[in-house]
C-alpha positions as CSV (number, residue, x, y, z in Angstrom):
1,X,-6.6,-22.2,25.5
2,X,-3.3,-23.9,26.9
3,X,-1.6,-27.0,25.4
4,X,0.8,-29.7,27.1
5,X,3.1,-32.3,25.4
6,X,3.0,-35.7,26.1
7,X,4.3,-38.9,25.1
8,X,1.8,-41.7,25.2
9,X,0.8,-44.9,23.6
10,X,-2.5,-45.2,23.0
11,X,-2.6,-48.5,24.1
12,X,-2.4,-48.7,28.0
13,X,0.4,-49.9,29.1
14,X,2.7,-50.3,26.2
15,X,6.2,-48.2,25.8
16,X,7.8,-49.2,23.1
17,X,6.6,-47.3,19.9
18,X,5.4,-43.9,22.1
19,X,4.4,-40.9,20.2
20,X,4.9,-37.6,20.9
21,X,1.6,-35.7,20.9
22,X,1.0,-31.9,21.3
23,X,-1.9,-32.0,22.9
24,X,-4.5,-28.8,23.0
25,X,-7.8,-27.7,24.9
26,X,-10.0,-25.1,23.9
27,X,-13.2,-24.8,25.6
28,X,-14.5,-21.4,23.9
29,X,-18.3,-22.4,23.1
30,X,-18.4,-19.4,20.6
31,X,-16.0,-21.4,18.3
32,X,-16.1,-24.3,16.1
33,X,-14.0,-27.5,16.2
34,X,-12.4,-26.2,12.7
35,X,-11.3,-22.8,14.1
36,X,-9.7,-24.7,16.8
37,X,-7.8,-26.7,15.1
38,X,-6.4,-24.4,13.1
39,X,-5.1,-22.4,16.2
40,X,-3.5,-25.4,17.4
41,X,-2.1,-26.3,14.0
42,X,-1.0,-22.6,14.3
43,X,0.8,-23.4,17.6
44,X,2.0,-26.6,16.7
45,X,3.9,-24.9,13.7
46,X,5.4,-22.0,16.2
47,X,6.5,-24.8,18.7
48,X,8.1,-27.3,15.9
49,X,9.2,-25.4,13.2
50,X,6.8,-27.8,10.5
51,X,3.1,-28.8,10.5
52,X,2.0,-31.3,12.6
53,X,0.6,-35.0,10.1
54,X,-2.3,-36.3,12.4
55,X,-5.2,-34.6,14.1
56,X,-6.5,-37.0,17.2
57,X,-9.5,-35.5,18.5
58,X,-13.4,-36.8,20.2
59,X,-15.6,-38.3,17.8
60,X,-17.7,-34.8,17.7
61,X,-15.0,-32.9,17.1
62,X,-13.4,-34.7,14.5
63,X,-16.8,-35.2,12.5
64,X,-17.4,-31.6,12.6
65,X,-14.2,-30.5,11.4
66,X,-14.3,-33.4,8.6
67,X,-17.7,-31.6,7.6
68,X,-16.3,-28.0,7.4
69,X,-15.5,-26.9,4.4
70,X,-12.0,-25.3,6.1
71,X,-11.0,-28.9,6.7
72,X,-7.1,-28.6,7.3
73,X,-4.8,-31.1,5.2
74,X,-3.9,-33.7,8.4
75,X,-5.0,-37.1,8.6
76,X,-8.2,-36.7,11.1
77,X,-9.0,-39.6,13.6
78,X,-11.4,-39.9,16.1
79,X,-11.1,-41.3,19.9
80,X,-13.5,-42.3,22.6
81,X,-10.8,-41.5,25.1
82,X,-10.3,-37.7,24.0
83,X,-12.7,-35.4,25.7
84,X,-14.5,-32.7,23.3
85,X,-12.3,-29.0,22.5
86,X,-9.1,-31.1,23.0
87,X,-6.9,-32.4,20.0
88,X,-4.2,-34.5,20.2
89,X,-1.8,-33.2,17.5
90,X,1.5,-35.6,16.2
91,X,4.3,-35.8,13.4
92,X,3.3,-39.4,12.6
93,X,0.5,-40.2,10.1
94,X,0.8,-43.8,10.4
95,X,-0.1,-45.3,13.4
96,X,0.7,-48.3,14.5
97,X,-2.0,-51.4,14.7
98,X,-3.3,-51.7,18.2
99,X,-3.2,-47.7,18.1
100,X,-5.7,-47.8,14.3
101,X,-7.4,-50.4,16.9
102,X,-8.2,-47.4,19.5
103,X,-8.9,-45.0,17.4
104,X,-11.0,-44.4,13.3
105,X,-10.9,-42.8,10.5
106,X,-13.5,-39.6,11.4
């Protein structure tokens, strides 16, 4: 397990209106998208002080963890461009519209 933070727009190319994402990876096979999650969220919360709004995470992962009944209480959206046991974790529910463009609801 190891996490990095990044800013990134999720639209290539485009600066203004970057988000900060914590962004965590996970590749124990034993252990379900849910259970990850909620170590990152538990990381996330160490690192910032508050929980994080949005989960970004592969369209696997974030139908999985929609499905669990332990389904944490973050916005969940899925993205081709996020690879599986990694999930992009922010402070800003609302994305902006070419970002809802690149990404749906899970």
């Amino acid at each position: 397990m190891f996490y990095i933070i990044v800013m990134k727009s999720l639209v290539y190319g485009q600066e203004k209106g970057s988000v900060m994402y914590f962004v965590w990876f996970d590749g124990d096979r034993r252990r379900g998208p849910h259970l990850k999650l909620a170590d990152a969220i538990e990381a996330y919360r160490e690192k910032f002080g508050k929980s994080p709004a949005i989960c970004l995470a592969s369209d696997g992962d974030a139908r999985e963890i929609v499905a669990s009944t332990r389904r944490p209480d973050i916005a969940i959206r899925a993205a081709d461009f996020i690879s599986r046991n990694t999930f992009y974790l922010g402070d800003v529910a609302e994305l902006g519209a070419d970002d809802m463009r690149r990404t749906r609801a899970a």
